[in-house]
C-alpha positions as CSV (number, residue, x, y, z in Angstrom):
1,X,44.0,72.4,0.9
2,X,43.9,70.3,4.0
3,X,41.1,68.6,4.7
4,X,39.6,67.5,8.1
5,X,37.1,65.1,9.0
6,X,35.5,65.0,12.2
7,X,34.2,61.5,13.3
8,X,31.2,62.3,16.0
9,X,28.3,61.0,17.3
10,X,25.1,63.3,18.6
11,X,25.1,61.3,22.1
12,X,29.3,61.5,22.3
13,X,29.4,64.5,25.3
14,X,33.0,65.4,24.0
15,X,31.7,65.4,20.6
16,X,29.4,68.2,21.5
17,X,32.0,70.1,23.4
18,X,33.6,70.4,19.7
19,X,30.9,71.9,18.4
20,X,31.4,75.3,18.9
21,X,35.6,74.7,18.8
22,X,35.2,73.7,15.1
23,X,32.4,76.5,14.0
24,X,35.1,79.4,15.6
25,X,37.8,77.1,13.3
26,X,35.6,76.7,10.2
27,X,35.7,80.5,9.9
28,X,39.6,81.2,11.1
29,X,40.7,78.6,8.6
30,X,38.1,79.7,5.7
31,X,39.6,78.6,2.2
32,X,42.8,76.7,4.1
33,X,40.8,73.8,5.8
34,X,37.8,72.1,4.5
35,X,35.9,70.9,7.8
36,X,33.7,67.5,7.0
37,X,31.5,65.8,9.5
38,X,30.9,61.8,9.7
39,X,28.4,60.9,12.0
40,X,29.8,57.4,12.8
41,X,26.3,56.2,13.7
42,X,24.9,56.8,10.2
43,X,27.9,56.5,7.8
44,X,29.5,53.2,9.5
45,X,31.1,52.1,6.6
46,X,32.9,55.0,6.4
47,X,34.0,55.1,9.6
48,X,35.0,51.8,9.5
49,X,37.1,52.6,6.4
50,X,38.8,55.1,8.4
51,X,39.3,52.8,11.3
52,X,37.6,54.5,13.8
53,X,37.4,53.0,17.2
54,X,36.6,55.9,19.3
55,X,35.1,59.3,19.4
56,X,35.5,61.8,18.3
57,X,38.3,61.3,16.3
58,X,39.8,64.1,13.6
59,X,41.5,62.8,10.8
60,X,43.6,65.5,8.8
61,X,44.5,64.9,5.2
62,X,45.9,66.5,2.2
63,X,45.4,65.6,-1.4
64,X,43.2,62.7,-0.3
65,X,46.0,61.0,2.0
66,X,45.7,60.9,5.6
67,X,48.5,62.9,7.1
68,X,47.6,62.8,11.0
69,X,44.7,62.1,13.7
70,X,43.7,62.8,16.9
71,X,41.6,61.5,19.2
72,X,39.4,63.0,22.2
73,X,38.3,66.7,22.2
74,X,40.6,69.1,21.5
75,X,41.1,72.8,23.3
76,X,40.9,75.4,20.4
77,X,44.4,76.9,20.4
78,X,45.4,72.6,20.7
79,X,43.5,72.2,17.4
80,X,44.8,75.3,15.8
81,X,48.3,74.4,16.3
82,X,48.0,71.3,15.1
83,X,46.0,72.5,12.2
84,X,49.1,74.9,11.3
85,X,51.9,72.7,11.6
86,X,50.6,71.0,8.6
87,X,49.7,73.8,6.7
């Protein structure tokens, strides 16, 4: 299963425009994609462990290797193709 992590902050504007992009995804890719949220403000170390320098930033991997990021919001049917070319 892939797995992606979304890197946000609660003050990042285009982190909120995500919001409701990855709730309409979390459902479409039930049991495919496992959606996990790091709030780079209160999990630093992890960020910084992912190398995060900006927001928000989606990190896809599979079997606990990174396979591909992207940075900046994301239109829906962007993230969903990206999301199925690694499926």
């Amino acid at each position: 299963m892939l797995t992606l992590t979304d890197y946000y902050a609660d003050w990042c504007g285009p982190c909120q425009a995500m919001k409701p992009v990855f709730e309409k995804v979390k459902k479409d890719y039930e049991g495919k994609v496992e959606i996990i949220k790091v709030d780079v403000d209160t999990d630093q170390s992890k960020s910084q462990q992912a190398g995060i320098m900006s927001i928000p930033t989606m990190v896809l991997s599979k079997d606990g290797k990174e396979v591909d990021r992207k940075v900046g919001a994301l239109h829906e049917a962007v993230l969903k193709q990206w999301l199925d070319s690694h499926l």
